[in-house]
C-alpha positions, -999 to 999 in steps of 0.1 A, spaced: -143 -260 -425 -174 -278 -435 -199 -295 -415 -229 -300 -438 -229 -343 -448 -260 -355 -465 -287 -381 -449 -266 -413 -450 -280 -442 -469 -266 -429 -501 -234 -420 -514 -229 -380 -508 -213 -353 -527 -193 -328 -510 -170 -301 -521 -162 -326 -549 -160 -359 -532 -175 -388 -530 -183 -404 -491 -184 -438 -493 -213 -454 -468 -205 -475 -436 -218 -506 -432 -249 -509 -408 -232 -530 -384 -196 -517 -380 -207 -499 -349 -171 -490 -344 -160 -464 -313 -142 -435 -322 -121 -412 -293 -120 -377 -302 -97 -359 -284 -103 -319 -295 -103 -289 -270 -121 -271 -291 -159 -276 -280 -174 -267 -315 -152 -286 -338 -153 -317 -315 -191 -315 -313 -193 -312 -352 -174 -347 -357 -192 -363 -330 -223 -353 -350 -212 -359 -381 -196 -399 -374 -228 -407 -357 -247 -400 -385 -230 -424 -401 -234 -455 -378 -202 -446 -355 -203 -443 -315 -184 -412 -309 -170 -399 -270 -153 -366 -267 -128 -365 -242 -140 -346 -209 -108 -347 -188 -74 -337 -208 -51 -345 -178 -69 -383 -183 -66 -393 -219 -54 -429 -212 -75 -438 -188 -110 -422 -209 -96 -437 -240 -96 -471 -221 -124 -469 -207 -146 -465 -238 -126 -493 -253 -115 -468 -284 -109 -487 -317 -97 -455 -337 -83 -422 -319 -89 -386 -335 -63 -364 -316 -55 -324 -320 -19 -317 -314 -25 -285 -295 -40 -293 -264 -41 -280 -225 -15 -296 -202 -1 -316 -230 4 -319 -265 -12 -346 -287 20 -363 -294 25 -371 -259 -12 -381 -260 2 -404 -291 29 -418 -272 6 -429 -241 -17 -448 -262 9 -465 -283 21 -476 -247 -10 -497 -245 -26 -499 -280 -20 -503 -317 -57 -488 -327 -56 -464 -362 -46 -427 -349 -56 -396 -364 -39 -364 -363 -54 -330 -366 -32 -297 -365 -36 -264 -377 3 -266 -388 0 -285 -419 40 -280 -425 57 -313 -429 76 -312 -393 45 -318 -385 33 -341 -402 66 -360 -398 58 -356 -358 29 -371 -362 40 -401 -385 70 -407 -360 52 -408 -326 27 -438 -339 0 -416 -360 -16 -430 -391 -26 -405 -408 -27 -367 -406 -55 -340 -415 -49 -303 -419 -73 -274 -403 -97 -267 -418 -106 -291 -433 -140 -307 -447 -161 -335 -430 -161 -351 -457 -122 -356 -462 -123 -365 -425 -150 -395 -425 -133 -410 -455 -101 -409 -439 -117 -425 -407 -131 -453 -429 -105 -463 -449 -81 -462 -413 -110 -491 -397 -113 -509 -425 -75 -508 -430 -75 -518 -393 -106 -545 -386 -113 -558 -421 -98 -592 -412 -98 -594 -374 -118 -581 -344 -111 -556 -319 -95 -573 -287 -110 -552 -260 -93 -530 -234 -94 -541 -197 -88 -517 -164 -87 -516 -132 -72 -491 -102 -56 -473 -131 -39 -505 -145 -41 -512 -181 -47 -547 -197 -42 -553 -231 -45 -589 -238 -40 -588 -277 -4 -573 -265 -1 -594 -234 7 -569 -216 -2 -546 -184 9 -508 -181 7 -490 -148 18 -454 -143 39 -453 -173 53 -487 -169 47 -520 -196 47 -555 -177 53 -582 -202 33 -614 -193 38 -646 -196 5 -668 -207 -7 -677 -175 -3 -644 -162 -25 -629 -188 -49 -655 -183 -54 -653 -147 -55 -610 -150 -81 -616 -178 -105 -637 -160 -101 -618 -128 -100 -584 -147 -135 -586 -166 -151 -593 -129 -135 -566 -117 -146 -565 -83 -162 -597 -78 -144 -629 -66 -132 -661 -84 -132 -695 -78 -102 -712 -75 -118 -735 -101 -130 -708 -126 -97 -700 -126 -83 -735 -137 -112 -736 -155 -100 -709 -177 -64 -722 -176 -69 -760 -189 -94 -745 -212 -68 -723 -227 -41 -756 -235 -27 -757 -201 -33 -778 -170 -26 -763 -139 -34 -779 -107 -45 -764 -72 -9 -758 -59 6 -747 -92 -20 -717 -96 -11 -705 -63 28 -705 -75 15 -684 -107 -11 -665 -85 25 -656 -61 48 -651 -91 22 -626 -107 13 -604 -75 55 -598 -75 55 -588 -112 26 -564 -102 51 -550 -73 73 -544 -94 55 -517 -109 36 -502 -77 8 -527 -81 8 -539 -44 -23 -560 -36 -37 -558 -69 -51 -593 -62 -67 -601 -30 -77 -637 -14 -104 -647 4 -99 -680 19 -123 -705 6 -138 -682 -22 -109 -675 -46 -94 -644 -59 -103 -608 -70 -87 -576 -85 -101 -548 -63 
C-alpha cells in the first residue's frame, strides 16, 4: 500500500497515475469506517490534504448514529470489522441515506465484490491498494454524486433519524414514511433540537412551504404525527408547553 501523495495544487504522479485536483471549495465530509488505526489514519491524512473533512469512526457498535452526526456525504467502509461486518454497516445506512459508498476488503474475489455491489455499495477497492487509486475513486464517486445538486443534510435527535430529501424518519431499525406536513413540522422542530417553537414559526414554516394551516389544524397534524412516532417507540418525541409551542427533546 502506498501513502506517499504529492503537495496538492498540481496534478501528481503516482505509481503511474495521474490524481486529478479538487476544487478549493468542495469541502465535502468523508466517513471512514476502518478498524485498522494505521490505514484509517493514512486516508484521513491523505483526503485532507486534498481539501476533504475526514472523521474516523470511534465507536463500531454506533456507525449510524457517528455517520449522522457528522452529516457524511460519501462513506469509506472495510468489510471486516468488530461486532459487525461492513455490509450490515451498508445496509444501515442505506436505511437512511443514498450518499456514494465505498467498499474496502482484503478479499478482492468477485463474491465479494458482488456483496458489496448488492447491499447498496458503489464502488469497491482491493487491499492494498495505492492512495492514489483511492482519492480518484473518492472524486469521481462526489462528483458523480453532487455535481448537479446539494447535499440535503442529516437531522437527529434521541437516536431518531431525519432524512428530509427521503421524507423519511428511522428509529431503531424502523423507516416512518411522512407525509409533507409531517416532515415539515419534524424539520423545523428538529434543527432546534432542544429549544421550543412558536406555534407561529411553525405555521410560519408551513404556509411558507405552499400550505396554509391554521391554529387548530396544526394541532390535528401535531396529534396525528406524535401517533406515527408511537408507532415506532417514539413516545413523547414532541413535547408542549402551553403558551410557548413545541419542542423535540
Amino acid at each position: 500500500m502506498s501513502f506517499g501523495l504529492d503537495r496538492p495544487g498540481t496534478k501528481s504522479r503516482i505509481a503511474g497515475h495521474f490524481v486529478p485536483e479538487l476544487q478549493e471549495e468542495s469541502m465535502y465530509r468523508i466517513f471512514v469506517v476502518e478498524d485498522d488505526r494505521v490505514i484509517a489514519r493514512e486516508i484521513k491524512r491523505c483526503l485532507e490534504a486534498w481539501g476533504l473533512e475526514v472523521a474516523v469512526a470511534a465507536d463500531f457498535r454506533e456507525i449510524p448514529r457517528e455517520f449522522a452526526a457528522f452529516q457524511a456525504q460519501l462513506v469509506i467502509l472495510d468489510i471486516s470489522l468488530p461486532f459487525f461486518d461492513g455490509y450490515h454497516w451498508c445496509r444501515e445506512i442505506r436505511k437512511i441515506s443514498k450518499v456514494p459508498i465505498l467498499f474496502l476488503s482484503s478479499a478482492s474475489d468477485n463474491m465479494n465484490i458482488v456483496m458489496a455491489m448488492t447491499m447498496g455499495g458503489d464502488d469497491f477497492i482491493a487491499k492494498p491498494f495505492d492512495l492514489s487509486v483511492l482519492t480518484a475513486k473518492v472524486q469521481a464517486l462526489l462528483r458523480r454524486a453532487y455535481e448537479f445538486q446539494g447535499a440535503v443534510p442529516l437531522l437527529q435527535a434521541r437516536g431518531a433519524i431525519l432524512n428530509p430529501s427521503e421524507a423519511t424518519l428511522s428509529y431503531s431499525g424502523q423507516i416512518l414514511e411522512l407525509t409533507k406536513n409531517d416532515l415539515r413540522i419534524l424539520q423545523t422542530l428538529m434543527e432546534r433540537s432542544g429549544e421550543f417553537v412558536s406555534r407561529e414559526e411553525i405555521m410560519t414554516r408551513l404556509w411558507e412551504s405552499d400550505s396554509f394551516v391554521d391554529d387548530n389544524a396544526l394541532t390535528i397534524n401535531v396529534t396525528r404525527l406524535r401517533r406515527k412516532l408511537e408507532s415506532i417507540g417514539l413516545t413523547g418525541f414532541i413535547e408542549t408547553k402551553k403558551g410557548v409551542g413545541y419542542r423535540v427533546k
